[in-house]
BABARO-599617 format. One record per residue: x, y, z of N, C-alpha, C, O in turn; residue in three letters. Coordinates in steps of 0.05 Angstrom, whole numbers, plus 5000, padded with zeros to 4 digits. Example, Ala and Ser with C-alpha at 12.3 -4.5 7.8 and 13.67 -1.06 7.14 Angstrom:
526448865156524649105156526449345156528549345169ala;525749555142527349795143525850015157526850235161ser;
***
This chain:
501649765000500050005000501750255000501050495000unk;503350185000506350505007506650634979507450854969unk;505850474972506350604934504150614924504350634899unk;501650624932500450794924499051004929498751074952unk;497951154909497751414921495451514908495051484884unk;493351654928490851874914491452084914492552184934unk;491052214893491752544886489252674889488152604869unk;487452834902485352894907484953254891484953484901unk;484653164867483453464851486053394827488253294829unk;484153514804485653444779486653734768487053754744unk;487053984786488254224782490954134768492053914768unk;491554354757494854394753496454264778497554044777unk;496254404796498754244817498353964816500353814814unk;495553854818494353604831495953374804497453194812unk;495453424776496053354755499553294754500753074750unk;500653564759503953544754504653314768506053134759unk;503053364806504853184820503652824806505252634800unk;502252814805500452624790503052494770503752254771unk;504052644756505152554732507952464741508852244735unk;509452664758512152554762512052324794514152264806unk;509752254800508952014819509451744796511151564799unk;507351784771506951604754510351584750511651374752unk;511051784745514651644721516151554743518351464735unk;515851544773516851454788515751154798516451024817unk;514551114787513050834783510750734809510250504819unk;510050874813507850944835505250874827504850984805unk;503250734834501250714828499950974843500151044867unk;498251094819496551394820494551324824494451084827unk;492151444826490051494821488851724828488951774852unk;487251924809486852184811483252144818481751964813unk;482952394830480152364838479452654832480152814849unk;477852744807477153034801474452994804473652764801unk;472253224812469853204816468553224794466353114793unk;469253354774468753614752468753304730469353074732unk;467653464712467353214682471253294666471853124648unk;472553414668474753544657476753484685476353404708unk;479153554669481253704688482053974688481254134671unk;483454034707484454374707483154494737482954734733unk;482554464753480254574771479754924760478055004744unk;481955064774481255304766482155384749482755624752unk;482855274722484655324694481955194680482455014664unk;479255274686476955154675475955264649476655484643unk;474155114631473155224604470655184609469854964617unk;468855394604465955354598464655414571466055544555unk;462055334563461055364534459155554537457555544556unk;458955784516457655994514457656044487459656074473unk;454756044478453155974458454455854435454755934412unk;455155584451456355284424459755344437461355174433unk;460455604451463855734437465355624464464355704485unk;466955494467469155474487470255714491471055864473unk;470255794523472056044534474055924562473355764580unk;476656064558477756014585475856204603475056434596unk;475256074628474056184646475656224672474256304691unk;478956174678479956124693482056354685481656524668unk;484556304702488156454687487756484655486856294643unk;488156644647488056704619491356824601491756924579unk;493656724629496356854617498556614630498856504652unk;499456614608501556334605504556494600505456594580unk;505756444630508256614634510256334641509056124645unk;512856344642514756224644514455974638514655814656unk;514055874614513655654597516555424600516655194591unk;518655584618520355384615520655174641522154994645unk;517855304663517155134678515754924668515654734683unk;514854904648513454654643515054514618515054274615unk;516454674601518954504590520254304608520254074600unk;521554384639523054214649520753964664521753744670unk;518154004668516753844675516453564654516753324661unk;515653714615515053494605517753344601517853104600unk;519853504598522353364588522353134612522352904605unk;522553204640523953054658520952784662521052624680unk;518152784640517852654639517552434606515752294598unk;520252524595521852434569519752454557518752244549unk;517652824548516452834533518153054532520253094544unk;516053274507516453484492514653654498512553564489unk;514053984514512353974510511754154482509354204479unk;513154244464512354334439510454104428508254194423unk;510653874423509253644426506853574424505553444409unk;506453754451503253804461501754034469499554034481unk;503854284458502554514470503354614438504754514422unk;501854834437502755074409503055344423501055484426unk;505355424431505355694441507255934419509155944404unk;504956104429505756344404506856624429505356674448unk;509656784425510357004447507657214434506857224411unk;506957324451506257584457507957834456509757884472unk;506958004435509358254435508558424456510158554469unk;505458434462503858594472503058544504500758454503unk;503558544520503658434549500558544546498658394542unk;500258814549498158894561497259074550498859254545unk;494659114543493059524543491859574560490059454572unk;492959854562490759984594490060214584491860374579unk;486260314576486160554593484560594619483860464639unk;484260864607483261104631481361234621479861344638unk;480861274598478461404591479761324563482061244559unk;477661364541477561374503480561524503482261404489unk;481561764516483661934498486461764521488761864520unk;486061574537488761634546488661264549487361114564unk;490861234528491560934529493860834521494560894498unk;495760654535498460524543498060204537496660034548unk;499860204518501159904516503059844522505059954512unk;503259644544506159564549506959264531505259104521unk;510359234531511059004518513158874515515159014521unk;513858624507514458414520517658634510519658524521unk;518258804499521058924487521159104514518959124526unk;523159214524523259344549523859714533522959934539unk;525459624515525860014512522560024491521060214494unk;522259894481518959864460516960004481515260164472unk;517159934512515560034537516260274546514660424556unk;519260344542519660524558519560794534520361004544unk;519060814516517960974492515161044485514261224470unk;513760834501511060874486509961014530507861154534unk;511460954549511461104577512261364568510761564573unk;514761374554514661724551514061904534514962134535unk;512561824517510661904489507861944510506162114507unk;507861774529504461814541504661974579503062114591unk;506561884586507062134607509862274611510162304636unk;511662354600513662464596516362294595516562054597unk;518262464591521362294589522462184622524462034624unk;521162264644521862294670520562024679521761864693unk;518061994669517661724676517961514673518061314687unk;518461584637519861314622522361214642522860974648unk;523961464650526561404666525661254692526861054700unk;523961344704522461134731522860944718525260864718unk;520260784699519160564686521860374691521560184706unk;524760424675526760334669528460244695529960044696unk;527860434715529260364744527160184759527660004775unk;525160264753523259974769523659794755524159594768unk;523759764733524659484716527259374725527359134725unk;529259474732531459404737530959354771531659124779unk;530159494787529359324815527859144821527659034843unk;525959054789523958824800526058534788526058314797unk;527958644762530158464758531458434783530658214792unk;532658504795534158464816532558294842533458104856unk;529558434842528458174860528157974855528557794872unk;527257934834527257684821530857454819531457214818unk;531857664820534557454816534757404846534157174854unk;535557574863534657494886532757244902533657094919unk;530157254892528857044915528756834894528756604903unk;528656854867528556614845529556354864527956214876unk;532056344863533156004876532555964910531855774922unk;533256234919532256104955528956104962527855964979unk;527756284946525156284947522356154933520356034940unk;523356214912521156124884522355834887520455684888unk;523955744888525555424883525455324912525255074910unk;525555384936525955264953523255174960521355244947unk;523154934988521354684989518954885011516454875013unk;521055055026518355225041520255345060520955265082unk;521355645044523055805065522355985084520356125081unk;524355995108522856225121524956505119527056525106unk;523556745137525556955133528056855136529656885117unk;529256695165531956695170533556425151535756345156unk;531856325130532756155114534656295088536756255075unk;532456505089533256715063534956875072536256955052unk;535656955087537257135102540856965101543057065097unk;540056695105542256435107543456475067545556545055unk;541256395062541156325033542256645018544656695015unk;540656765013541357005001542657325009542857544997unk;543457225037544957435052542257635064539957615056unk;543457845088542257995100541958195075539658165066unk;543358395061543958465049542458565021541858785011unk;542258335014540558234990537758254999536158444995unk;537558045011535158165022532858285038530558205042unk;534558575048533658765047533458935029531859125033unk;535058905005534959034980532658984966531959144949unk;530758704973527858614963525858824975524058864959unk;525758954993524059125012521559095023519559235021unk;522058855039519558645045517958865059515558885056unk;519259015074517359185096515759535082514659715094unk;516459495053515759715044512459645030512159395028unk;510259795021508759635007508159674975509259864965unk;507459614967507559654939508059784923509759794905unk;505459984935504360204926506460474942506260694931unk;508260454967510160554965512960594951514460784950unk;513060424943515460374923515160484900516660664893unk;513060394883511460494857511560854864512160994844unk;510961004893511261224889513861324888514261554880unk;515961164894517961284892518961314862520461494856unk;518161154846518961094814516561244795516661234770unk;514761344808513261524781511661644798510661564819unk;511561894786509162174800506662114777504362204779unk;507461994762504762014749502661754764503561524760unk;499661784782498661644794497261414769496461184775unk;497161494750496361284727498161034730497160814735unk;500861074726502160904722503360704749504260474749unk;502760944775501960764800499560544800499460324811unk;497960654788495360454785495860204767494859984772unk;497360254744496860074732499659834739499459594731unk;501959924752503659704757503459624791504959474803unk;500959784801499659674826498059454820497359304837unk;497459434801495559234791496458864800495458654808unk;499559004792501558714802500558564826501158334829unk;499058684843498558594866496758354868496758154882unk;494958454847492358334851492958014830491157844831unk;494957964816494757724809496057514833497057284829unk;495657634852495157364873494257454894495357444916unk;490857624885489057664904489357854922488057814943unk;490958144921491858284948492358594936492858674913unk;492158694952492558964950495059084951496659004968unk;496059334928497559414920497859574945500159654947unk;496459634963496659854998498259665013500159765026unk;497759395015498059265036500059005025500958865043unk;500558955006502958794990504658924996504459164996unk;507258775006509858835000510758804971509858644956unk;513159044965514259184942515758914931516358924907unk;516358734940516558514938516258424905518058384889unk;512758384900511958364880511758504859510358454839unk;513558714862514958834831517358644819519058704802unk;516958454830518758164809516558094784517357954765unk;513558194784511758114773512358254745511058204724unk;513858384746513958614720516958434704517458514681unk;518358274712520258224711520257924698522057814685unk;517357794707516557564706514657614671514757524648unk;513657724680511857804644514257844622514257694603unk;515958024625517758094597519257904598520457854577unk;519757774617521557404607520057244587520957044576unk;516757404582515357294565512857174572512957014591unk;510557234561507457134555507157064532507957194512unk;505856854533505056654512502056584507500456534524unk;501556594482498656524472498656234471500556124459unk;496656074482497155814482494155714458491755704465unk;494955674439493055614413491455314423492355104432unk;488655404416486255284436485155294458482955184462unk;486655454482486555604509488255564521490455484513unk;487455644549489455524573489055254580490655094587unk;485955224574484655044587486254694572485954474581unk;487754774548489654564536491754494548492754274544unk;492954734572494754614590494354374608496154234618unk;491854354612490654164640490053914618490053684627unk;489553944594488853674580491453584570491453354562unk;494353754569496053604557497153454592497353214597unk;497553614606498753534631496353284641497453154659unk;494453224638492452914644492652704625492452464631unk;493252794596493452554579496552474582496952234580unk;499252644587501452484592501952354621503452164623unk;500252474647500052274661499152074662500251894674unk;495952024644495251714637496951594623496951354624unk;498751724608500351614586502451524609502851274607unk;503351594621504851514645504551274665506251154678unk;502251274662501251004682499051134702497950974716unk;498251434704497051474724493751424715493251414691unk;491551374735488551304728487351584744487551664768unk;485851704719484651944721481251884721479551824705unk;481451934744476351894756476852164750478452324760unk;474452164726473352524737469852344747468952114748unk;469152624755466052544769467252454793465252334802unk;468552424806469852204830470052464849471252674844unk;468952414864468952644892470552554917469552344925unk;472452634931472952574957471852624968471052844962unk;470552474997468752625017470952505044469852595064unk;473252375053474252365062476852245065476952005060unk;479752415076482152185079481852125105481452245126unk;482251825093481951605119484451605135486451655121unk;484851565162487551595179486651395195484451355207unk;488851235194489151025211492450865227494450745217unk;491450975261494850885268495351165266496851215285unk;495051345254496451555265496951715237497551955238unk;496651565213497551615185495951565169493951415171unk;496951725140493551605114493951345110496051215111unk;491351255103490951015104489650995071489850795057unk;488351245064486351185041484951385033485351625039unk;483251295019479951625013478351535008478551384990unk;475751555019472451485020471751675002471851915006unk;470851554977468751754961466151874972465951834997unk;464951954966462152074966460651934960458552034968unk;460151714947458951374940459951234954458851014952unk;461751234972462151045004464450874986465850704998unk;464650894964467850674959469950814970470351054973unk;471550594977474850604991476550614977476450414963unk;479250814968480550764964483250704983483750904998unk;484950504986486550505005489350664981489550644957unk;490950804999493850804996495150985019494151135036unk;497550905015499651025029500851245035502451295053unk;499651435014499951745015497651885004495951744993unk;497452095005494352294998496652494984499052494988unk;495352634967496452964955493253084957491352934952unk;492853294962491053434960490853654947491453864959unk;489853664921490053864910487554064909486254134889unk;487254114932485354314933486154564964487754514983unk;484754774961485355024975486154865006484654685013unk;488454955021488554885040486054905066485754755086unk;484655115059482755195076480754995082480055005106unk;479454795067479354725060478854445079476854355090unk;482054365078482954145095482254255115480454145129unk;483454475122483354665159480154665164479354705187unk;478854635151475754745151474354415159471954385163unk;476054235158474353955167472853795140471453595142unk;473353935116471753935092473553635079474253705056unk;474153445082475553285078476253065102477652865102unk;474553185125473753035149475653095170477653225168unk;474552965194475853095222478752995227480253125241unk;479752735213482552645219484152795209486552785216unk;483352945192485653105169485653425181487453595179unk;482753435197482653745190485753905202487054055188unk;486553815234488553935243491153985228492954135236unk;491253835202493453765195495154105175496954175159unk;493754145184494754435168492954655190491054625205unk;494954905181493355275199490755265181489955175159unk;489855415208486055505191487655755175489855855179unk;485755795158485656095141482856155144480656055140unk;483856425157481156595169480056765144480756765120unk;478056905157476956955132478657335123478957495104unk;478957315143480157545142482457585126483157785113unk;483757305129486957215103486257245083487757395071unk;484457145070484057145042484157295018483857535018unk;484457195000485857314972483457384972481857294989unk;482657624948480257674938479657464921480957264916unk;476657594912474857394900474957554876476457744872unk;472457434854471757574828469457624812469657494791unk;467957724812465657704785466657744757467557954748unk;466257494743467057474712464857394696463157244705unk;464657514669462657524655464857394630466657504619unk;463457024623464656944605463056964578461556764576unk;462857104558461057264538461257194515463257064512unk;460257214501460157194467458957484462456557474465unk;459757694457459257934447460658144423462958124414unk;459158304417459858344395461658694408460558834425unk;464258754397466758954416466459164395467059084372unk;465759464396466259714380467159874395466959874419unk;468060004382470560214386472560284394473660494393unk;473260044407476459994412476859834408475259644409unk;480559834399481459654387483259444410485359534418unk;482459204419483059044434485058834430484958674412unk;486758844445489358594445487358314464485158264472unk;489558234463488457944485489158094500490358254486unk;489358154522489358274548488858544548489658714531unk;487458594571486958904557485458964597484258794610unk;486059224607484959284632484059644632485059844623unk;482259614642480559904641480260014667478259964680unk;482160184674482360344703480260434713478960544695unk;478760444741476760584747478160834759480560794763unk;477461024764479061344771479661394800480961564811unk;478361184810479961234841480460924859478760794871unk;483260854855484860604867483660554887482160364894unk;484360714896484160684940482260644947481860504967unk;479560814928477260714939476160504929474160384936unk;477860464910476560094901476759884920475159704924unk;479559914937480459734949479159764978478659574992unk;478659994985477460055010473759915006472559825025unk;473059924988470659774987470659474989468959375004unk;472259334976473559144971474059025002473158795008unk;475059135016475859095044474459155059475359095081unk;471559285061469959305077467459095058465059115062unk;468658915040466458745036464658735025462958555027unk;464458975004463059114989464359064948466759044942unk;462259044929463459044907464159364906463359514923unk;465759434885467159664881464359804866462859674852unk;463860204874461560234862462860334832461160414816unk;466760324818466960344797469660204800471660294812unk;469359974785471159784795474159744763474359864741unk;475059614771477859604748476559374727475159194736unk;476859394700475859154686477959004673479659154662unk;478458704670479858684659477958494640475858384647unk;479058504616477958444597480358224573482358304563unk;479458004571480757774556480157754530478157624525unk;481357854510479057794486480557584473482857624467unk;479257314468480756994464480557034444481656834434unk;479557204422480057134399481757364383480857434361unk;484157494393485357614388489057534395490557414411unk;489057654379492457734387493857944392493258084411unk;495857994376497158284383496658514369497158754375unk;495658414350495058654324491658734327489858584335unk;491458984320488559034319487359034303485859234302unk;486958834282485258694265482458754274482358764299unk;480158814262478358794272476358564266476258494242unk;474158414287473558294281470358354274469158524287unk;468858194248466358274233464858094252462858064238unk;464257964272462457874296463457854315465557924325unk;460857674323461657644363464557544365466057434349unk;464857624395467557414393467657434419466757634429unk;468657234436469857124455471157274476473657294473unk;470257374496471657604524470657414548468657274551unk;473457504570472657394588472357744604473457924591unk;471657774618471258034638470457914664468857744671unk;472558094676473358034710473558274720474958434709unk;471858324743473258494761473058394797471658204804unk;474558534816475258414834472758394856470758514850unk;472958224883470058274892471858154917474258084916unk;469858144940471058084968470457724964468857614949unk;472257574983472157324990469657255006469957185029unk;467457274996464757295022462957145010460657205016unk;463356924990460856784973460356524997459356304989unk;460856555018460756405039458156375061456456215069unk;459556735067458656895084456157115079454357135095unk;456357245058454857475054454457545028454257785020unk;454457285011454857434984453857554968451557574974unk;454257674944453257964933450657834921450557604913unk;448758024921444857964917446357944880448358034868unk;443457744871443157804844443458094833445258154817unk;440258384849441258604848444058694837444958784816unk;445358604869447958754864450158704841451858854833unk;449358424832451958314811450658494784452058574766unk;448358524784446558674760448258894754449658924734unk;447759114780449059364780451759334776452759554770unk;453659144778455759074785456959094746458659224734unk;455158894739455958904707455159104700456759194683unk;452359354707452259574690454159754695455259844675unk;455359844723456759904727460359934706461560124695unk;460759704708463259544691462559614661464459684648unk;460159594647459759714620460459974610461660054590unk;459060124640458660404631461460504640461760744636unk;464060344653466360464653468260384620469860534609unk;467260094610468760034591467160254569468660284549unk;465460364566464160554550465560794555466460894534unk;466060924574467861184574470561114564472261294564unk;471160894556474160774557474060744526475960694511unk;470960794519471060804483470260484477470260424453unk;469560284494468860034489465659944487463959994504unk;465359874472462059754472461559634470461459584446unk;460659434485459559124482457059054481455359134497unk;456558914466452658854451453458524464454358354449unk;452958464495452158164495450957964480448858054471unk;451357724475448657544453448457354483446457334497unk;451057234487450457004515452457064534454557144523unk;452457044560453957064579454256804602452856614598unk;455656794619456156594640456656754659458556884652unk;456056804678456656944709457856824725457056584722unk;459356824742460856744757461056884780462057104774unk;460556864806460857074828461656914848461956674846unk;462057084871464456964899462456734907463656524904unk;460056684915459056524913459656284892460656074899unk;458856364866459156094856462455974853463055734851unk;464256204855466656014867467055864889468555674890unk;465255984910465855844931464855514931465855334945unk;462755494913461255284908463055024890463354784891unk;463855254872466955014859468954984867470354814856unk;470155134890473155184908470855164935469455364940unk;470554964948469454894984470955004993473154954984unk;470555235016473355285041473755555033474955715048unk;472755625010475155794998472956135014473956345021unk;471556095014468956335011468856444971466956584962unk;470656374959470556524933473256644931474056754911unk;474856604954478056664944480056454916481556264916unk;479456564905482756554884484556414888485256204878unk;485456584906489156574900490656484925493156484927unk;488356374948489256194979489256534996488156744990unk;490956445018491756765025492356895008492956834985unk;492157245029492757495013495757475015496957375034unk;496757594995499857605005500257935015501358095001unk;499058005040498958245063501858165081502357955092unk;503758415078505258465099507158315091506758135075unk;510258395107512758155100512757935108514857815102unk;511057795123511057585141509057355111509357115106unk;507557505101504857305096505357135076503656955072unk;507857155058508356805046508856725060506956565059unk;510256645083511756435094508856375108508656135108unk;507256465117504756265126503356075112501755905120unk;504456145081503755895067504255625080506355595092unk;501955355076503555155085504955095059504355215038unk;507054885061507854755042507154475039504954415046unk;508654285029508254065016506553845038504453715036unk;508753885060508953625083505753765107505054005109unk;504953605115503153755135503253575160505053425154unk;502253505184502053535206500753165211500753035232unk;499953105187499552835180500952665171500752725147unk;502552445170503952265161503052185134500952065133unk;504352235109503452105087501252305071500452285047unk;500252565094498652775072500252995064501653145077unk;499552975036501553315031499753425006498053334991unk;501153645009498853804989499754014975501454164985unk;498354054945499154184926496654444923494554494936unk;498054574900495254834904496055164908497055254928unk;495655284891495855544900495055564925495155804926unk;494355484948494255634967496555494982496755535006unk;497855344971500255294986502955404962502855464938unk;505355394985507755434975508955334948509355094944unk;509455524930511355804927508156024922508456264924unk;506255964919503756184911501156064900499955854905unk;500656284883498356274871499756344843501856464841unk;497856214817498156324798499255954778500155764791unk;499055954751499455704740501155624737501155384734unk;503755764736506955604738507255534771508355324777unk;506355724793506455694813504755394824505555244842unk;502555374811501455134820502754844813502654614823unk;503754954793505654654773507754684798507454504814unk;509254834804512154814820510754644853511954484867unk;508154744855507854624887507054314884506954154903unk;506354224852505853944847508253804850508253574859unk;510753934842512853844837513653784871513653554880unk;514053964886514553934914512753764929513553704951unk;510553674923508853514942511153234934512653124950unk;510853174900511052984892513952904895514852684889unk;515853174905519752984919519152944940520352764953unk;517153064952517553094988515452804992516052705014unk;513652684981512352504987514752214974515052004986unk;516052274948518352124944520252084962521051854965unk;521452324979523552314994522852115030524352015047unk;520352115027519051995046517951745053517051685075unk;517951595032517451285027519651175030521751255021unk;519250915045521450745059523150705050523050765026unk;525950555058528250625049528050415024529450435004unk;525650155029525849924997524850064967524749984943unk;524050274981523250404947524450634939523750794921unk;527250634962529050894942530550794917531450984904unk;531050574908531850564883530550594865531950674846unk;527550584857526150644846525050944837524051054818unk;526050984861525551344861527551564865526751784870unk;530651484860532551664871532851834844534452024845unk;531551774820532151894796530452044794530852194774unk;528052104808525552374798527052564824527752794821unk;527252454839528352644876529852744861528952974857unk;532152724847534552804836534153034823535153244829unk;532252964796529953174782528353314781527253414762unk;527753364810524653444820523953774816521853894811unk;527653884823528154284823527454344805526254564806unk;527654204776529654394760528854654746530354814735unk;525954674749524654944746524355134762524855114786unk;523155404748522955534758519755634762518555424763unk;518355804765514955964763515856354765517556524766unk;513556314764512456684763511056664778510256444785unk;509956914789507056994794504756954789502757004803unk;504756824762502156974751500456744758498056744754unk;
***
């Protein structure tokens, strides 16, 4: 029974570790609830059309290079990825709009053509300090199994990092590098791809700027192709993938996992658990009372934000749209201050996905394919927002992408609110991204791999290195050495060649 193993959720993390268990010759078995894989890298159908409904940006591709290689695939193979010149469009109203891109002086030209030569010069020095953080926490941080401050301090000197500026916050730093508050807003934004506020984030996460121009990638057929290439080479592997298969409990017996009880009362026995679902989750008893201690509660108060997304088929005039594209509302602070008192924003930030575009502004002669998101409190638990309010919530969000020169004629839509995440993510209330990453202390409260149980460990944005889809692949990779490094000493020959292999990537943020 030592060798085998239930992976509980067919997410990104749940999948990776899934796969390098299989090439280690482990008997798998995956248990996804959902008819698909991907949990939150999900696709839904809107009128006949497949849309990513999940992450919609595919950054550091050479994390999953060293995944398929080290499992003697390719992934050119199985993925079609095209670079992005165009990271991003932002406005602020019809007359004032900024493209940034994957070229760094290409960015810092089209910054001082749109707010002077002084800022471009900021732009260029924050780029060079989010390089430097990034080189910085990359190997002791982003790579390590679950560091703490005085690990990094060991690892990358006192020195260094304090040069990261854990105790500064975001949105302080950002003022030191541009007077223009536009351009605070829009590289505050960094914050929120793992749920948190640009007020209350450490400056930290200006590695995020550093992480995009290493490159974004269009992944041809969606995202949602990442989670089907990463399930068919783990079956191809040896692993057995249940979708429809629900856990309703890991069994502990003696002191250690023993197994998992479906939700139809079948048993599965093995020797180790991965859990690829929100830690909260576990802490919350939602996977049953033997497990619950085995990890910190996450209060509700921790939590990443949530989101209302409108996955659409509509028809787009008068602006001309990249695949990524974000529409500022005119006052930050009070977005976030609503946001934090629990409230949707009364003029909130939009971001807008248009899947059937690229870099060029081609225009298209019909509907086409947007995902639109904006942020909302973690409360689909607790208090979550009235039909009413999600109503006002989208007219709201129209009548800002309309001053922004955008017009959208809906035909079909899909809604999505903190509620109904909470309903597909249990534990979570409608959070994202696990914890907020608030204050210098609040990664390292991530748990990591190993937990408090013998034989359970767990993968997942809300565990260690983050949130975000290279980040969830890297915590698959760590469940799956640290549950390797942990099986008895008769099955280290079998396994001393993935342990060996297990680093060799890296992740981003996103």
């Amino acid at each position: 029974m030592a060798r085998q193993v239930v992976v509980i959720g067919g997410g990104v993390g749940g999948l990776v570790a899934a796969l390098e268990l299989a090439c280690a010759g482990l008997d798998v078995t995956v248990l996804e609830r959902a008819a698909t894989p991907g949990g939150k890298l999900r696709e839904v159908t809107v009128a006949g059309r497949q849309l990513d409904a999940g992450p919609t940006v595919f950054t550091m591709r050479w994390v999953f290079e060293a995944i398929f290689a080290d499992a003697g695939a390719a992934l050119s193979d199985h993925l079609t990825l095209r670079p992005a010149s165009v990271l991003a469009r932002h406005a602020w109203n019809a007359d004032q709009r900024l493209d940034l891109f994957a070229d760094l002086e290409r960015s810092a030209d089209a910054i001082g053509q749109f707010a002077g030569a002084t800022e471009a010069a900021g732009f260029l020095a924050f780029s060079a300090e989010a390089r430097r953080i990034y080189a910085t926490l990359e190997k002791p941080f982003i790579r390590g199994a679950r560091p703490s401050m005085s690990s990094l301090v060991r690892d990358a000197g006192a020195v260094a990092l304090w040069g990261i500026r854990p105790f500064d916050t975001l949105w302080k730093a950002l003022s030191q590098h541009f007077a223009d508050p536009r351009l605070r807003q829009l590289f505050g934004r960094y914050a929120t791809y793992c749920g948190s506020s640009p007020f209350l984030a450490p400056a930290t996460l200006m590695l995020v700027a550093h992480v995009e121009r290493d490159g974004v990638w269009l992944v041809e057929g969606g995202m949602h192709r990442i989670a089907q290439a990463l399930a068919g080479l783990a079956a191809a592997r040896g692993a057995t993938l249940r979708y429809g298969a629900e856990a309703a409990e890991v069994l502990v017996e003696r002191g250690r996992v023993a197994g998992v009880r479906l939700t139809d009362g079948e048993r599965i026995a093995a020797g180790a658990v991965v859990v690829n679902a929100d830690a909260g989750a576990v802490a919350a008893g939602l996977l049953g009372a033997a497990v619950r201690g085995s990890t910190p509660v996450v209060t509700a108060k921790s939590r990443s934000l949530s989101a209302v997304t409108w996955a659409t088929v509509a028809r787009a005039e008068g602006f001309p749209l990249s695949r990524h594209n974000v529409f500022f509302s005119s006052d930050y602070a009070a977005e976030f201050r609503e946001l934090a008192a629990g409230a949707l924003p009364q003029e909130p930030t939009v971001y807008v996905c248009a899947q059937d575009r690229g870099d060029d502004d081609a225009l298209l002669t019909g509907p086409e394919r947007l995902l639109c998101l904006v942020n909302a409190p973690p409360n689909g638990d607790a208090r979550p927002p009235t039909a009413t309010e999600i109503e006002q919530c989208n007219d709201r969000s129209l009548r800002l992408l309309a001053r922004c020169g955008l017009n959208l004629t809906q035909q079909a839509t899909e809604t999505t609110t903190p509620e109904g995440f909470h309903r597909l993510f249990p534990g979570t209330g409608g959070a994202l991204y696990g914890p907020a990453v608030h204050g210098a202390t609040a990664t390292f409260k991530r748990p990591g791999a190993r937990t408090r149980v013998p034989g359970l460990y767990l993968a997942g944005g809300s565990t260690h290195p983050g949130a975000g889809v290279p980040m969830a692949a890297l915590s698959g990779r760590l469940a799956a050495a640290s549950l390797l490094a942990d099986l008895p000493m008769r099955d280290s020959a079998s396994t001393s060649r993935l342990r060996a292999a297990a680093m060799p990537g890296g992740t981003s943020m996103r």
